[in-house]
C-alpha positions as CSV (number, residue, x, y, z in Angstrom):
1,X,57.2,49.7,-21.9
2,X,60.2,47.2,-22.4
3,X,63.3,48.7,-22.0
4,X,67.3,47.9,-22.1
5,X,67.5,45.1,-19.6
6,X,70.5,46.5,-17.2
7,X,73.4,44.5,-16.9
8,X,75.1,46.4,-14.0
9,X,73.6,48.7,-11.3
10,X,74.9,51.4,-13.5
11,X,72.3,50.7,-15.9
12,X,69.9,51.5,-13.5
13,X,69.6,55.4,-14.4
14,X,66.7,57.8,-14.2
15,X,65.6,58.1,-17.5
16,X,66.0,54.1,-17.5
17,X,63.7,53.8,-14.5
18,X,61.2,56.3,-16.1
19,X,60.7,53.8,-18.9
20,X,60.5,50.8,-17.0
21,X,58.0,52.9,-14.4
22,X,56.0,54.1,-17.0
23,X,52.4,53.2,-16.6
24,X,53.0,52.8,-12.8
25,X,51.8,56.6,-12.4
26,X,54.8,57.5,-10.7
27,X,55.8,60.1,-13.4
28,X,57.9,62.8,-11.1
29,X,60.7,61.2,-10.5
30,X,64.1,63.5,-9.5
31,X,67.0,61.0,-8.8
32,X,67.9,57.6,-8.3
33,X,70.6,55.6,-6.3
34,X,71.0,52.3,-5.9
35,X,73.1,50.6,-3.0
36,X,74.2,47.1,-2.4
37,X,71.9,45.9,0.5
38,X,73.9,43.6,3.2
39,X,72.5,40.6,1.7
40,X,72.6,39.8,-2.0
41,X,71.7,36.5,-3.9
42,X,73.9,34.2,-5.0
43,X,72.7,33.5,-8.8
44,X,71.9,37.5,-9.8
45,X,72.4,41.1,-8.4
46,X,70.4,42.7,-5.5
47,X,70.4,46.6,-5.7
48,X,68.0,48.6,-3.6
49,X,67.2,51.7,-5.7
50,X,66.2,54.8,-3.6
51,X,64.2,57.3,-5.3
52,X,63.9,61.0,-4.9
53,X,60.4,62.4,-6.0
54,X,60.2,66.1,-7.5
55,X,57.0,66.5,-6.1
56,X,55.5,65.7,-3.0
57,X,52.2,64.5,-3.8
58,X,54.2,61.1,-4.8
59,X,54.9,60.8,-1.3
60,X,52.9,58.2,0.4
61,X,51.7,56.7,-2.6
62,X,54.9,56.1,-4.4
63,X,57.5,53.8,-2.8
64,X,60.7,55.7,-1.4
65,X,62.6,52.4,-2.9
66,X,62.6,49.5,-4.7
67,X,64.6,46.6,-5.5
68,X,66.5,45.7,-8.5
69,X,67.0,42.1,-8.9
70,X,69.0,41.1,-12.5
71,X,71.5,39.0,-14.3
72,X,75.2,40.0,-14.4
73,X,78.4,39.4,-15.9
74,X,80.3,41.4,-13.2
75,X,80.4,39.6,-10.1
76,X,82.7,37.0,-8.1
77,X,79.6,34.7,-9.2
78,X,80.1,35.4,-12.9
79,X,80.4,31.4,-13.0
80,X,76.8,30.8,-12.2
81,X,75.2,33.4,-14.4
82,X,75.9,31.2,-17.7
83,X,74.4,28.3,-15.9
84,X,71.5,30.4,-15.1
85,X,70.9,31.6,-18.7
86,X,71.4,28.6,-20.3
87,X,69.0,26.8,-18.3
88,X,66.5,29.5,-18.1
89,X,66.5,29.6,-14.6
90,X,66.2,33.4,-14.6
91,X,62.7,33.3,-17.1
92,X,61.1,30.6,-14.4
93,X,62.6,33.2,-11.3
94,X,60.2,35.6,-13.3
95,X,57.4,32.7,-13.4
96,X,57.2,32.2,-9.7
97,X,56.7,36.1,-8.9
98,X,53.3,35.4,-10.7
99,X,52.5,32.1,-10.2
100,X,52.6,33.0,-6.5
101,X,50.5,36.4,-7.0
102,X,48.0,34.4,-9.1
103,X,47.8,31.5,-6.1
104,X,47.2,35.1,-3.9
105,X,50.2,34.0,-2.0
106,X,50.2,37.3,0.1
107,X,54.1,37.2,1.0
108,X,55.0,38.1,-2.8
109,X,56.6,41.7,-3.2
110,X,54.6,43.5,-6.1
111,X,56.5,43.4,-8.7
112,X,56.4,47.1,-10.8
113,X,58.3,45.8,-13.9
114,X,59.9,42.3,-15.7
115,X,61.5,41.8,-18.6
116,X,63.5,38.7,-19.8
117,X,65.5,38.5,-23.2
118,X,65.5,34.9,-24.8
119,X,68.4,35.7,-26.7
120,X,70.7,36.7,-23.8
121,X,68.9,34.9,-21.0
122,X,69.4,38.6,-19.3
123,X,66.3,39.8,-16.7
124,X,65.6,42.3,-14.4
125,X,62.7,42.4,-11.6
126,X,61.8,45.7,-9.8
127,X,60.0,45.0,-6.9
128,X,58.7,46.3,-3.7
129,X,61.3,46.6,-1.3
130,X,60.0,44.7,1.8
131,X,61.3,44.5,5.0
132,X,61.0,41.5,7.2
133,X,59.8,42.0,10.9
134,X,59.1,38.8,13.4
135,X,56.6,38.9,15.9
């Protein structure tokens, strides 16, 4: 189900995340937070969204969080989103998530949801929030 694309993390609310989530089977959602994580990206927003379930049956199937990766015009990099629009670097961001999973590149995060808007070159990405451990 396509949805507003979020322009802030405030976007990101629970009845937003419902309709983005929908068809994902994670229906019992209770509440979501997002937080900035200690790294962010230098061309869009990182947001790690933490999700509450109402139900515990969700629990172990359903991710505790995900990431939020979108498009902003309220950040100390509001100079490079234009640049990112207008070139459509934010539609081919979109590209590589599934190019990758097609080439069954197995260090791509599932991605639960995408949208991109031609018009306003706004996108969002939830995705799996993955951690990164060295051996």
């Amino acid at each position: 189900m396509k949805t507003t694309i979020p322009i802030d993390e405030a976007d990101i609310t629970l009845d937003w995340l419902h309709a983005a989530l929908d068809g994902q089977g994670f229906k019992a959602l209770a509440a979501v937070t997002t937080e900035k994580p200690p790294a962010h990206g230098a061309m869009s927003v990182v947001r790690k969204i933490n999700i509450q379930y109402k139900d515990d049956s969700e629990t172990g199937r359903a991710p505790p969080s995900l990431i939020a990766k979108f498009a902003t015009k309220k950040t100390d990099n509001a100079y490079i989103a234009p640049l990112m629009r207008d070139n459509g670097l934010y539609r081919r961001e979109l590209r590589v998530y599934s190019q990758l999973k097609q080439d069954h590149v197995n260090i791509v995060p599932e991605i639960f949801y995408e949208d991109y808007n031609e018009e306003t070159g706004d996108f969002i990405i939830i995705m799996e929030a993955c951690t990164v451990s060295f051996f």
